[in-house]
MARTORMAR-147961 format. One record per residue: x, y, z of N, C-alpha, C in turn; residue in three letters. Coordinates in steps of 0.001 Angstrom, whole numbers, padded with zeros to 6 digits, always signed. Example, Ala and Ser with C-alpha at 12.3 -4.5 7.8 and 13.67 -1.06 7.14 Angstrom:
BEGIN
+013190-005690+007800+012300-004500+007800+013200-003300+007800ALA +012850-002250+007080+013670-001060+007140+012900+000030+007870SER 
END
This chain:
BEGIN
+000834-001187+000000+000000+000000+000000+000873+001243+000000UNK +000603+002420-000494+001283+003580-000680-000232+004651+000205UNK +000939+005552+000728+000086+006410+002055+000631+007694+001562UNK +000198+009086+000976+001019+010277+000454-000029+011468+000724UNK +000919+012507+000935+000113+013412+001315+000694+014875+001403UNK +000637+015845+001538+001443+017295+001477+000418+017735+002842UNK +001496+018443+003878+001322+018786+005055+001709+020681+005094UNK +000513+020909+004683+001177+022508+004929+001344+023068+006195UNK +002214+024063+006317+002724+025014+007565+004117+024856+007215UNK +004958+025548+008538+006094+025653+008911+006747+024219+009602UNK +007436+023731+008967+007854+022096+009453+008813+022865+010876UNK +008637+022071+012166+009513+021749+013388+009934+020886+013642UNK +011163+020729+014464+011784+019948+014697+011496+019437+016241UNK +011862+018338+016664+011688+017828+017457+012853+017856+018493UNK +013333+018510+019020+014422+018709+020089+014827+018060+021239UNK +015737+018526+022123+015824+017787+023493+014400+017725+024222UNK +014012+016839+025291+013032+017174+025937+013706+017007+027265UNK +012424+017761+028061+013070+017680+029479+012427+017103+030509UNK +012534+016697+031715+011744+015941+032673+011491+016834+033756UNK +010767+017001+034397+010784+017894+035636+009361+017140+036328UNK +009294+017502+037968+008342+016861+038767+007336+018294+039115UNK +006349+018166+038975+005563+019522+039847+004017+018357+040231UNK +003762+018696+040982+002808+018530+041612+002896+017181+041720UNK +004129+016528+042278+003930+015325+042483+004191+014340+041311UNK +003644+015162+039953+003825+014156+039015+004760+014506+037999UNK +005521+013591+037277+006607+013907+036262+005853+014496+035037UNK +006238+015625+034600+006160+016321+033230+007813+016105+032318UNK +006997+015799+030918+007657+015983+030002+007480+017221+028840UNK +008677+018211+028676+008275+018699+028026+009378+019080+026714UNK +009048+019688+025721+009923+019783+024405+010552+021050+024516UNK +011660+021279+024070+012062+022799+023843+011977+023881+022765UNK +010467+023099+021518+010334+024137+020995+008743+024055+020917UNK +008394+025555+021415+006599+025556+021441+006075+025345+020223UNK +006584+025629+019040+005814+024944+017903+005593+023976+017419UNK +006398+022991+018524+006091+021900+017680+004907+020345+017951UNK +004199+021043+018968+002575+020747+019049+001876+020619+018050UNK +001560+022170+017680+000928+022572+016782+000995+021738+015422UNK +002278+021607+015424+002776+020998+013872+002310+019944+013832UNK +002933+019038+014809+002584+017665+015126+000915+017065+014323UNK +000442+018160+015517-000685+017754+015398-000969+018308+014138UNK -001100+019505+013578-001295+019065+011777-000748+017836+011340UNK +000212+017573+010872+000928+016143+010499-000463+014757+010643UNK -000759+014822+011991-001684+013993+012244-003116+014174+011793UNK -003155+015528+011360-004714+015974+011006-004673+015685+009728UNK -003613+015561+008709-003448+015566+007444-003343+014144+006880UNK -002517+013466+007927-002176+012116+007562-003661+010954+007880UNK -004342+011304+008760-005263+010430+008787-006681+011329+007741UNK -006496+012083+007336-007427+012241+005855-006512+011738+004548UNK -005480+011671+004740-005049+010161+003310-005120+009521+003493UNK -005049+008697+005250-005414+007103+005461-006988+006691+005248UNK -007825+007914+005816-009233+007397+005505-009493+007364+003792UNK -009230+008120+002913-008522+008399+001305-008638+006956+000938UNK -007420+006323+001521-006817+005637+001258-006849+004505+001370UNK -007994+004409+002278-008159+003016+003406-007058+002079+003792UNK -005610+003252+004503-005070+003041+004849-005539+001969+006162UNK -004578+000695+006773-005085+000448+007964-003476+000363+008468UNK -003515+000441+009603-002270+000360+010546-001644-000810+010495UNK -000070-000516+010292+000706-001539+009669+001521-002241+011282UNK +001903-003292+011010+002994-004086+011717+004280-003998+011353UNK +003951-004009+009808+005550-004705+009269+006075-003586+008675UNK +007166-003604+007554+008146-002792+007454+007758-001972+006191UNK +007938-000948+006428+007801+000285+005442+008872+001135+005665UNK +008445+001921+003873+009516+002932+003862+008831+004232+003672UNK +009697+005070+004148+009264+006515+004035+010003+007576+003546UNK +009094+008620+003150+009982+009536+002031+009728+010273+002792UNK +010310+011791+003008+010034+012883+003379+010566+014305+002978UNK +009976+015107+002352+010730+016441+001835+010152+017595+002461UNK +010816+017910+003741+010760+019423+004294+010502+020100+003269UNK +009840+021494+002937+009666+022751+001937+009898+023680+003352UNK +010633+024299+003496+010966+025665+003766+011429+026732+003048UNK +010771+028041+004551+010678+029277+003497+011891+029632+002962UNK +012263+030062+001766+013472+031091+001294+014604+031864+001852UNK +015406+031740+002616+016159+033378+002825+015846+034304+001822UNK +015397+035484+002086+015104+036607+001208+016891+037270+001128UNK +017631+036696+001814+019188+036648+001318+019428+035518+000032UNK +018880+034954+000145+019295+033922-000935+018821+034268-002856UNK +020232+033886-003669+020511+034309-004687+018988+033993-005453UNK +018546+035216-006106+017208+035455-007226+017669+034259-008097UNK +018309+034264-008819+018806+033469-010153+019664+032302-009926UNK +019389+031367-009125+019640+029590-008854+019195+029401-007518UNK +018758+028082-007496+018238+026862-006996+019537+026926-005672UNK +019158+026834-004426+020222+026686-003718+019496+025536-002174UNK +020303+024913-001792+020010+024064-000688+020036+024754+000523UNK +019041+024065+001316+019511+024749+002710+020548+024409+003794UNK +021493+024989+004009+022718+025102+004532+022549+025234+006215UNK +021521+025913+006461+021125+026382+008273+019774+025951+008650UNK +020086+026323+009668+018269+026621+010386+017778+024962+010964UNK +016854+024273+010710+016350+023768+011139+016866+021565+011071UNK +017545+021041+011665+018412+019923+011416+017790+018702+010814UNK +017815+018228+010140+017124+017114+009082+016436+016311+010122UNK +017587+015538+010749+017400+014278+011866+016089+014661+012607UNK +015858+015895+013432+014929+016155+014431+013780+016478+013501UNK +013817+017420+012274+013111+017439+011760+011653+015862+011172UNK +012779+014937+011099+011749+013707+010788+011706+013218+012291UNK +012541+013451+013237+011736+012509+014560+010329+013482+014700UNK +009955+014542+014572+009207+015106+014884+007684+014774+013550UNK +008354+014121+012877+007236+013391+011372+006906+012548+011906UNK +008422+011356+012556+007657+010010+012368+007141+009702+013905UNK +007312+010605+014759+006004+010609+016133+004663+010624+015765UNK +004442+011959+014653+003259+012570+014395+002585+011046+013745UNK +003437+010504+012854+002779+009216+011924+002500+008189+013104UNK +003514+008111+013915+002855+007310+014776+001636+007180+015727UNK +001157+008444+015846+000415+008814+016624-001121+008829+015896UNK -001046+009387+014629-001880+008874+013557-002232+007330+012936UNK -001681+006871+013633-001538+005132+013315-001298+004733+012203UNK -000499+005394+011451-000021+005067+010334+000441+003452+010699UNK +001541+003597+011369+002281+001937+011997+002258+002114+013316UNK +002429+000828+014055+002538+001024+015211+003646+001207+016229UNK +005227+001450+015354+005563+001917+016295+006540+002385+015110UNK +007631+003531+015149+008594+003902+013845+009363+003086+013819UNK +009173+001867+014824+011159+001574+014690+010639+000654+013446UNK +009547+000791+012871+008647-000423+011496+009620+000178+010364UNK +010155+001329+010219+010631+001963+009229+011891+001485+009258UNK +012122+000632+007640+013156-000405+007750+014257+000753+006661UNK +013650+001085+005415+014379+002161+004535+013117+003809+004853UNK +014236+004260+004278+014027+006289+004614+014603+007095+003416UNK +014236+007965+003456+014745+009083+002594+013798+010583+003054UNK +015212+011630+003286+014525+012587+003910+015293+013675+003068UNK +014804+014598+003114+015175+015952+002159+014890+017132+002986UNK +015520+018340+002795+015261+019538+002730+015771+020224+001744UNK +014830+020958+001306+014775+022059+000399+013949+023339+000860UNK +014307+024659-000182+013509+025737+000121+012071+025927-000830UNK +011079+026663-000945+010149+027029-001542+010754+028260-002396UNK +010274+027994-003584+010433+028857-005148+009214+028771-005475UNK +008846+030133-005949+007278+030566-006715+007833+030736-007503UNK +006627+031229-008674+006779+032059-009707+007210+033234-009950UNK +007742+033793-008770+008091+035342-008668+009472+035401-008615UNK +010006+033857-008922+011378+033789-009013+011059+033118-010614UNK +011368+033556-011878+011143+032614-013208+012257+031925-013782UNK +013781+032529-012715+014942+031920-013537+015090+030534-013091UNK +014239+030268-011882+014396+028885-011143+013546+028240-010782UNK +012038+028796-011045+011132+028175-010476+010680+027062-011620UNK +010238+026224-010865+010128+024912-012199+009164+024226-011587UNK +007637+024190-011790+006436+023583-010869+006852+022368-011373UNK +007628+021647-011428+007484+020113-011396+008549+019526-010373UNK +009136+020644-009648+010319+020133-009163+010157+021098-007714UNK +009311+022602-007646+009378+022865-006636+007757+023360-005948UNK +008340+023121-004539+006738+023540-004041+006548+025223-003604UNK +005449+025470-003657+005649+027242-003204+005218+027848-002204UNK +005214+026754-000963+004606+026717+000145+005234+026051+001060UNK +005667+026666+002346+006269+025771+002970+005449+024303+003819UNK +005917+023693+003973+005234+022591+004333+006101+021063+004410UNK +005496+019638+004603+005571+018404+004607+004926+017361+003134UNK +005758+017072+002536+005882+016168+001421+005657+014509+002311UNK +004625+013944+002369+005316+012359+002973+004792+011431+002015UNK +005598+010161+002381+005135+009028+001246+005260+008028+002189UNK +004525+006985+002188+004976+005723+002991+004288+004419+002700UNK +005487+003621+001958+005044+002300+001327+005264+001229+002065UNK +004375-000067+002173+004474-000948+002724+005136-001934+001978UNK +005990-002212+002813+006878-003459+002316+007095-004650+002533UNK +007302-006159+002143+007257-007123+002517+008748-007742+002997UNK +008625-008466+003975+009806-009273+004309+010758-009832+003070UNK +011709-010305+003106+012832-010387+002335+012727-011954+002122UNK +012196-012894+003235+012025-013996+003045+012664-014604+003366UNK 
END
């Protein structure tokens, strides 16, 4: 089965978390406030392609694609295509995907994700024409995901 979908907003990353006791009981919490919010889009988005899709919650091993779209530096060169170099770290960026998928019941737990492929790139409109190429870029920042089910090796 194939599970795909485009997640708009500002993609977050998933950071250190911290433990602390108040009222008796242990809190966990993240060190960046946006990334609730996100999460939970991720999950609002992904279970309208599973219902789509009649996705059902997997056991076994899948793979997943993922392409961050972030916004532009308005420093960054008008006339070519350039990668993103700063800002936000690949790795945390997908722990903070493949919670959200988990939590959406995509699978039941990530460690199911046997192959990966993760990307970042920036967003190019049309208001850039020396580089913008709608087959190759998105013009919105957001979440690209794909996730195919795969069979044992045997």
């Amino acid at each position: 089965m194939i599970l795909a979908t485009f997640v708009p907003g500002l993609p977050k990353t998933q950071g250190s978390t911290r433990a602390f006791v108040a009222g008796g009981r242990a809190r966990i919490t993240s060190d960046n406030e946006g990334l609730r919010p996100w999460r939970d889009s991720i999950v609002t988005y992904i279970r309208d392609a599973m219902e789509r899709n009649k996705w059902v919650t997997t056991d076994g091993p899948v793979e997943v694609t993922y392409t961050f779209w972030l916004p532009r530096p308005e420093s960054a060169p008008k006339t070519r295509d350039i990668l993103p170099r700063k800002g936000a770290d690949l790795d945390k960026l997908v722990r903070a995907a493949n919670d959200a998928l988990t939590n959406a019941g995509v699978w039941t737990d990530d460690s199911r994700v046997t192959d990966s492929q993760e990307r970042k790139r920036y967003v190019v409109g049309p208001h850039l024409p020396k580089i913008y190429n709608p087959a190759k870029h998105m013009t919105s920042p957001g979440l690209v995901v794909r996730v195919v089910t795969l069979e044992d090796l045997g």
